[in-house]
Backbone as a ProteinNet text record, in pm:
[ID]
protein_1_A
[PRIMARY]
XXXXXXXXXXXXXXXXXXXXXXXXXXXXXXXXXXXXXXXXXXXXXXXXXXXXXXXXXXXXXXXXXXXXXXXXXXXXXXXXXXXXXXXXXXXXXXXXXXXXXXXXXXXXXXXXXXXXXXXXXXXXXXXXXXXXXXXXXXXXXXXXXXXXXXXXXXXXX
[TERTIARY]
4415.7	4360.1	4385.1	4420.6	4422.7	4311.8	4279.8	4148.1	4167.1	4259.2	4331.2	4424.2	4494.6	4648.3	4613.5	4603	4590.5	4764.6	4744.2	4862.8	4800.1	4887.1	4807	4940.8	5006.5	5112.4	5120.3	4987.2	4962.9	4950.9	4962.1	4971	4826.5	4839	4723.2	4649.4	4533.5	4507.9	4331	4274.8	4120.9	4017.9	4051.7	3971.9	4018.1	4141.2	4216.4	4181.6	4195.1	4173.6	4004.1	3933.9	3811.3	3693.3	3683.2	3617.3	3707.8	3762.2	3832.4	3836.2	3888.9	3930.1	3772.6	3680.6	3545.4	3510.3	3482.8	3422.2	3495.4	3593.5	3687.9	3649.9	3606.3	3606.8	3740.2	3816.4	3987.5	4007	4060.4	4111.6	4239.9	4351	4470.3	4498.7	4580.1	4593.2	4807.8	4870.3	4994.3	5014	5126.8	5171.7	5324.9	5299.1	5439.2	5534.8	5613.2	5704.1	5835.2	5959.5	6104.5	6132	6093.1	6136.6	6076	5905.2	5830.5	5886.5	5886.2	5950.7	6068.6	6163.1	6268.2	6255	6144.8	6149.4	6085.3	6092.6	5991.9	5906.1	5946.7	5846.5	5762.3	5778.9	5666.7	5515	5598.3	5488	5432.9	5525.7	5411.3	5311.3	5335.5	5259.5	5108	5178.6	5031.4	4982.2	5031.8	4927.8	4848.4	4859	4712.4	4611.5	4646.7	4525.2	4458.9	4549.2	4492.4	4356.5	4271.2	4145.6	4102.3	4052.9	4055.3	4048.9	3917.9	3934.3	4009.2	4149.1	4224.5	4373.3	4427.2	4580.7	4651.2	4799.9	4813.3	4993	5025.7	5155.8	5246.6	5393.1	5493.4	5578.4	5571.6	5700.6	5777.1	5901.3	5945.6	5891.4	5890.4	5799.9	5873.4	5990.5	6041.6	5953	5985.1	5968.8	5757.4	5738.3	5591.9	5543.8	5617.4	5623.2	5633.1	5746.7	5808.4	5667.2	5623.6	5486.5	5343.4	5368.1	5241.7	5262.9	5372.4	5410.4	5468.8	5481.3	5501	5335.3	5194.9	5107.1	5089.7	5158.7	5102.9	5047.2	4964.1	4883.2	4737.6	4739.1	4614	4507.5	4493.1	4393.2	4320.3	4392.3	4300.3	4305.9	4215.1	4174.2	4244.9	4339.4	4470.1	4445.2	4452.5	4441.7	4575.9	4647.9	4766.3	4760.6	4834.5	4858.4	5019.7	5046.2	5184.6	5202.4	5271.2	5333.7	5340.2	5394	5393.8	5324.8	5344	5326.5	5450.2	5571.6	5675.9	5698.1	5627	5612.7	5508.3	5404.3	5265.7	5315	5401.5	5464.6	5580.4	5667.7	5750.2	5683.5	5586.4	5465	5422.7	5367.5	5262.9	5355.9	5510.5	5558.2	5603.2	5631.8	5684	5547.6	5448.2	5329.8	5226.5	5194.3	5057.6	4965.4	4913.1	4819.2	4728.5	4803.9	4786.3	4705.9	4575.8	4501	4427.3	4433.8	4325.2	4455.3	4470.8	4512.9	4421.9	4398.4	4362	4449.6	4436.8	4506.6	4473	4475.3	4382.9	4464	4593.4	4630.9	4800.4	4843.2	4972.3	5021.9	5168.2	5171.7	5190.1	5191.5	5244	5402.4	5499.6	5684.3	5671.3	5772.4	5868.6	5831.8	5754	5757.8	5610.6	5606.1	5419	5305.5	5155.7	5064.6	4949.7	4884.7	4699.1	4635.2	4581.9	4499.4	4365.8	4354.6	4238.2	4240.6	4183.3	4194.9	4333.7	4385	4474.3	4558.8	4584.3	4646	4719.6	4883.4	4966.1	5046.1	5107.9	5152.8	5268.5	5423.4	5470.5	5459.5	5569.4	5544.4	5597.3	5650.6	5745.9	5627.2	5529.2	5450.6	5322.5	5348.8	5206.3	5271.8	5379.1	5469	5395.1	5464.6	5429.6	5320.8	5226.1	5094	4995.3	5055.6	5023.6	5064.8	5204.3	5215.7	5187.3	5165.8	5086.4	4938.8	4867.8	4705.1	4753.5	4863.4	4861.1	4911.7	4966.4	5013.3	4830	4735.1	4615.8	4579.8	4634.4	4631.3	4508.6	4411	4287.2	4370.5	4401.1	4401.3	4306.4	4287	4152.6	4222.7	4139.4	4170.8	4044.9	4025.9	3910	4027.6	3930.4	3951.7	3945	3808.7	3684.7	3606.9	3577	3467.1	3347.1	3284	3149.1	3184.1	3302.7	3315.7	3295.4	3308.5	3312.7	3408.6	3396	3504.8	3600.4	3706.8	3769.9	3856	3879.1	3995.8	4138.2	4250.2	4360.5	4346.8	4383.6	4399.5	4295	4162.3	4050.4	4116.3	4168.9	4236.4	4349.8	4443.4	4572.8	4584.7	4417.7	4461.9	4358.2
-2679.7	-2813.3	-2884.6	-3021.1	-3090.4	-3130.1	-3128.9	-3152.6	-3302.5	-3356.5	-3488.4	-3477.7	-3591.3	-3565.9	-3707.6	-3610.5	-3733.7	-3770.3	-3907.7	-3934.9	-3922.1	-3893.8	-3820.3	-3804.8	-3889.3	-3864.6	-3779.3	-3671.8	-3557.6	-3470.4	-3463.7	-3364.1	-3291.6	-3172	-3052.6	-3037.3	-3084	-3102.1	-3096.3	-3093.1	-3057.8	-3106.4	-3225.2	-3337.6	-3273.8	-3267.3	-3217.4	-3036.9	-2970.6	-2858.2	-2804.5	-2849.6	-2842.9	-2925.3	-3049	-3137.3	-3148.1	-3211.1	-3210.5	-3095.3	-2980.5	-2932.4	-2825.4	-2832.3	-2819.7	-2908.3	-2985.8	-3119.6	-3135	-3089.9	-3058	-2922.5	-2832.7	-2719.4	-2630.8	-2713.4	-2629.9	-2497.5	-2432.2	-2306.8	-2284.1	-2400.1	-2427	-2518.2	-2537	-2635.9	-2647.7	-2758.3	-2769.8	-2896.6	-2882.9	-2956.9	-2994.1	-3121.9	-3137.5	-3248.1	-3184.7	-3269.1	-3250.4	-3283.8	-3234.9	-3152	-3230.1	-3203	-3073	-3085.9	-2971.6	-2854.5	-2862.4	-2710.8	-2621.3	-2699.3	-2642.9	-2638	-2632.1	-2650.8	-2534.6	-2393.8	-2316.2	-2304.2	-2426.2	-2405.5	-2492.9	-2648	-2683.6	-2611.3	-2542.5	-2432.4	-2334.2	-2276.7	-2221.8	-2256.6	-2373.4	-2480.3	-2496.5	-2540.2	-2572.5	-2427.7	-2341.7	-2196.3	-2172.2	-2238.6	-2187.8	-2267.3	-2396.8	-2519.2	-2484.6	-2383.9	-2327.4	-2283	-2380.8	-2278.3	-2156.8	-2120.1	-1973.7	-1934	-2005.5	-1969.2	-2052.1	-2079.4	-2184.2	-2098.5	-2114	-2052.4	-2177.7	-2146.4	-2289.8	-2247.3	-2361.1	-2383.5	-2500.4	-2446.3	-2578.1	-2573.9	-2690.6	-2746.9	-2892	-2845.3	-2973.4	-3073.2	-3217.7	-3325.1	-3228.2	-3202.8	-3210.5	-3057.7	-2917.7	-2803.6	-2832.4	-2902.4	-2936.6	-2975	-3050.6	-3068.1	-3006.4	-2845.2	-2824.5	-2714.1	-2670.7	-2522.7	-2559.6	-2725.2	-2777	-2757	-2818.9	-2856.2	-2643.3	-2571.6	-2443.2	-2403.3	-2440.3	-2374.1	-2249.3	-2227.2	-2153	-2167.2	-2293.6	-2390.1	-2372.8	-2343.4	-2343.7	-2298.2	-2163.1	-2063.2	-2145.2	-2268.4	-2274.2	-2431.6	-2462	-2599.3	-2667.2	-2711.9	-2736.9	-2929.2	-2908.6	-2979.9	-3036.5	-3167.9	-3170.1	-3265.7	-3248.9	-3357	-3398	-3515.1	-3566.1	-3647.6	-3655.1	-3706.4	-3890.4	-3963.1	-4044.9	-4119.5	-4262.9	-4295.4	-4280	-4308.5	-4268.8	-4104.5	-4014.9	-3894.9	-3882	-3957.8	-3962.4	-4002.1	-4140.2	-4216	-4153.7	-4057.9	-3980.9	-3877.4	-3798.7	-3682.1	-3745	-3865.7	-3916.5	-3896.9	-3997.9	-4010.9	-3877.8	-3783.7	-3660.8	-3578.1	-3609.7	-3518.4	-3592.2	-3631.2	-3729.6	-3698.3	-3541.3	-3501.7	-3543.9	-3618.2	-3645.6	-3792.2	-3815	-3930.2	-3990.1	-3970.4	-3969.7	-3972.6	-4040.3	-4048.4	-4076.8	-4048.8	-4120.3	-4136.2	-4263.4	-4305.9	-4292.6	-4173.8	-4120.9	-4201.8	-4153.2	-4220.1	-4220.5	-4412.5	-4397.2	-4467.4	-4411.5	-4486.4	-4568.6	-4677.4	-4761.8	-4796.2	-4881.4	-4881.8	-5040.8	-5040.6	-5192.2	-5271.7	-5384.4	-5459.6	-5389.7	-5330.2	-5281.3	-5355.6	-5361.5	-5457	-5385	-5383.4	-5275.5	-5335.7	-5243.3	-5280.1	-5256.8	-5143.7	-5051.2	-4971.4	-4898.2	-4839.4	-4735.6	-4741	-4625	-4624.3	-4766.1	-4741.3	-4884.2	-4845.4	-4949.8	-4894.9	-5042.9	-5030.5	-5176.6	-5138.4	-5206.9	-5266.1	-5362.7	-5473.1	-5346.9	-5213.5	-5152.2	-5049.6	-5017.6	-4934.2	-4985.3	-5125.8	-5160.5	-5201	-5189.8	-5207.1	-5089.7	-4963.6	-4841.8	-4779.7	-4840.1	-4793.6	-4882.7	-5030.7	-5087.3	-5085.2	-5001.4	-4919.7	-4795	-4755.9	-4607.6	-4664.8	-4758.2	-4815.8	-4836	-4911	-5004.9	-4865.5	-4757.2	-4653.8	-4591.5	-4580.8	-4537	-4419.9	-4441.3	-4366.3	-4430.2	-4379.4	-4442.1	-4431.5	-4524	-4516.8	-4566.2	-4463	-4489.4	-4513.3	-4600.1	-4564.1	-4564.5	-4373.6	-4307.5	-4237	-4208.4	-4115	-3982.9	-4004.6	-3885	-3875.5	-3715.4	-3757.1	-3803.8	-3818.9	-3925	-4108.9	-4121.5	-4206.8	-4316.6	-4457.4	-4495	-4518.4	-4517.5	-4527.2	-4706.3	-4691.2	-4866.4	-4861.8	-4911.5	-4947.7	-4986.5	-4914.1	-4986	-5164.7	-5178.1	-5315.5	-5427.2	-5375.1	-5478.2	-5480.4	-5436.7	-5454	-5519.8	-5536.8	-5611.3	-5747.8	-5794.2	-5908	-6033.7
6330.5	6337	6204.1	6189.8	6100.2	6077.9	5931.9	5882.4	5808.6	5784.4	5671.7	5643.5	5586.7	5568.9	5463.7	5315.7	5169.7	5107.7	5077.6	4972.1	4885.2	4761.7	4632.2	4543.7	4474	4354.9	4318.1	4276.1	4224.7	4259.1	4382.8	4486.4	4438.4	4405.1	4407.5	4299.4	4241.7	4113.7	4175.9	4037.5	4024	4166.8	4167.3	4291.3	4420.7	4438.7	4584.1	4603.4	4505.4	4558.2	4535.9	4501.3	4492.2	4584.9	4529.6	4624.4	4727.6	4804.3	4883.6	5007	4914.8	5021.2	5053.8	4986.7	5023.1	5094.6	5076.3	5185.7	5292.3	5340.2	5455.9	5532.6	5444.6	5508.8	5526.1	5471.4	5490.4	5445.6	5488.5	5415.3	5458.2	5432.9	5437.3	5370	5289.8	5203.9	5195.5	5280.3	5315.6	5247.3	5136.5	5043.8	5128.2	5160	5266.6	5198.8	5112.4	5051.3	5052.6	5049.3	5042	4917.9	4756.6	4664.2	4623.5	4631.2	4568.3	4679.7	4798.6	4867.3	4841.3	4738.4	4676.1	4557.7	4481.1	4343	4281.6	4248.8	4245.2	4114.5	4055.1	3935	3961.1	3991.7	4070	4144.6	4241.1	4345.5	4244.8	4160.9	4084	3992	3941.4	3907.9	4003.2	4090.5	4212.8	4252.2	4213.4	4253	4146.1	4057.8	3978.2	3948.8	4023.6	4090.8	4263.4	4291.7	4400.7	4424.5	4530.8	4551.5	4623.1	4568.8	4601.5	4761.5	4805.4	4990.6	5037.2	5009.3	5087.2	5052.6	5184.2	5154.9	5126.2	4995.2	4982.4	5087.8	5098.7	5169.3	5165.4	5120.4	5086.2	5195	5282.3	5374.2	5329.9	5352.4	5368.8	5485.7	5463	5570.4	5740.9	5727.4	5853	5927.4	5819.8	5875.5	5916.3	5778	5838.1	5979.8	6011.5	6170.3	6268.7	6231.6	6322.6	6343.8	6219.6	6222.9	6264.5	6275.4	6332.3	6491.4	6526	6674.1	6688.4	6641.2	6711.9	6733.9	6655.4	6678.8	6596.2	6499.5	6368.3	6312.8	6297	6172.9	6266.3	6432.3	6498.8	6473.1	6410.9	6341.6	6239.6	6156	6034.5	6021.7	5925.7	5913.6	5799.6	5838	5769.5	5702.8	5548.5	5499	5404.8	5479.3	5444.9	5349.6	5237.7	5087	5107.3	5078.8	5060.4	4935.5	4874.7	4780.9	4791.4	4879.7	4889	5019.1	5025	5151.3	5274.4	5210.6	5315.6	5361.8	5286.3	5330.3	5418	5429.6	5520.9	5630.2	5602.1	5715.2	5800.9	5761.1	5808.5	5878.7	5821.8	5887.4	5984.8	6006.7	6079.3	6215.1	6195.1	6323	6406.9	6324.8	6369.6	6442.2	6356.4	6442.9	6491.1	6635.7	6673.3	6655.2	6638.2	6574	6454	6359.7	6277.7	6263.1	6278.9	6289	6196.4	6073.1	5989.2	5833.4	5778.7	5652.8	5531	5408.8	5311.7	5222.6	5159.3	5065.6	4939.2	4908.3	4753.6	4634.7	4571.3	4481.8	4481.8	4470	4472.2	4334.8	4288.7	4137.9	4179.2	4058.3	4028.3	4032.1	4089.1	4085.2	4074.2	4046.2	4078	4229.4	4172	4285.8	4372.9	4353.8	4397.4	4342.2	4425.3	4415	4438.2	4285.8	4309.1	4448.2	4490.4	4609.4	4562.1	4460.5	4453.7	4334.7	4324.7	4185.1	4207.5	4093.1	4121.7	4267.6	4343	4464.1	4416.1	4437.5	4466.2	4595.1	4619.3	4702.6	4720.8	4799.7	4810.7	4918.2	4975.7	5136.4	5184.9	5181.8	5245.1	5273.5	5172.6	5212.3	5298.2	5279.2	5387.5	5507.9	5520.6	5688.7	5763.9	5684.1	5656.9	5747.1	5713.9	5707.3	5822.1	5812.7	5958.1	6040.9	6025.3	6171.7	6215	6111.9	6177.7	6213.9	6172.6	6238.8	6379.7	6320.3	6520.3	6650.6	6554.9	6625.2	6664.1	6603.6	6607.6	6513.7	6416.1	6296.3	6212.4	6181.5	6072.2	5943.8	5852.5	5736.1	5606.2	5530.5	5455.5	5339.2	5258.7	5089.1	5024.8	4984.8	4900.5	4813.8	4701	4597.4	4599.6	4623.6	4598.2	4758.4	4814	4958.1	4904.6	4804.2	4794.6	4812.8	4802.1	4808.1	4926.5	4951.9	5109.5	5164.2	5285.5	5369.7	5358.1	5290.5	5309.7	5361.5	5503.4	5583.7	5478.1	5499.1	5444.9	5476.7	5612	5668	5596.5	5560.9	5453	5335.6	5261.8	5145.9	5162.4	5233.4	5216.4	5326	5366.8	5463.5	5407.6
[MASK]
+++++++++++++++++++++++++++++++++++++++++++++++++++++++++++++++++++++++++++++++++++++++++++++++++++++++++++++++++++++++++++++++++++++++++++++++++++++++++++++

């Protein structure tokens, strides 16, 4: 079961593998990116931000799809982090499962516009993202789970 599926620049760090993936209940933690799945110093990097009752796991966006849609991921409460929004947005379309995004934190680039703290975003990423709503995808932008719930779509209209 999918438990969330966060954008997060930072992928796996203090907030994400602690709060997060406590307040989820996860004890799967799937880092679904192209670059970090071939990079092995990266991954070893993110294994020692690893929380302890959570198995962690690197797919590329595509193989992520393919271990969701085989039913290997069924046993556990799978808490997915992506790197960007076009990696959320690529995940999203490949797996319908996937209903619930937050928009934890995206950098700053060229031609991007704060929405929120720590969240930019370009016209390419809010295409993005209002089509995965209109697809029936919730997209949130929180930080932190104490935080409240803010519709993407209230921030950019």
């Amino acid at each position: 079961m999918i438990a969330m599926t966060r954008i997060d620049y930072r992928l796996l760090h203090g907030q994400v593998a602690f709060a997060w993936t406590n307040n989820l209940s996860a004890n799967a933690v799937l880092i679904a990116n192209d670059e970090v799945a071939g990079d092995s110093f990266r991954k070893k990097t993110f294994q020692l931000a690893k929380p302890e009752n959570a198995k962690l796991i690197f797919k590329t966006i595509e193989d992520s799809a393919k271990a969701i849609a085989s039913g290997v991921t069924d046993k556990y409460r799978v808490f997915i982090v992506v790197e960007t929004i076009n990696d959320a947005y690529r995940l999203a379309k490949l797996v319908p499962e996937i209903k619930l995004i937050d928009l934890g934190l995206s950098s700053e680039k060229e031609g991007s516009t704060n929405i929120a703290k720590s969240v930019y975003v370009t016209k390419k990423d809010i295409e993005q993202l209002t089509e995965l709503e209109n697809d029936g995808v919730k997209v949130l932008v929180k930080q932190a789970p104490g935080d409240p719930d803010t519709e993407f779509s209230s921030l950019i209209n």
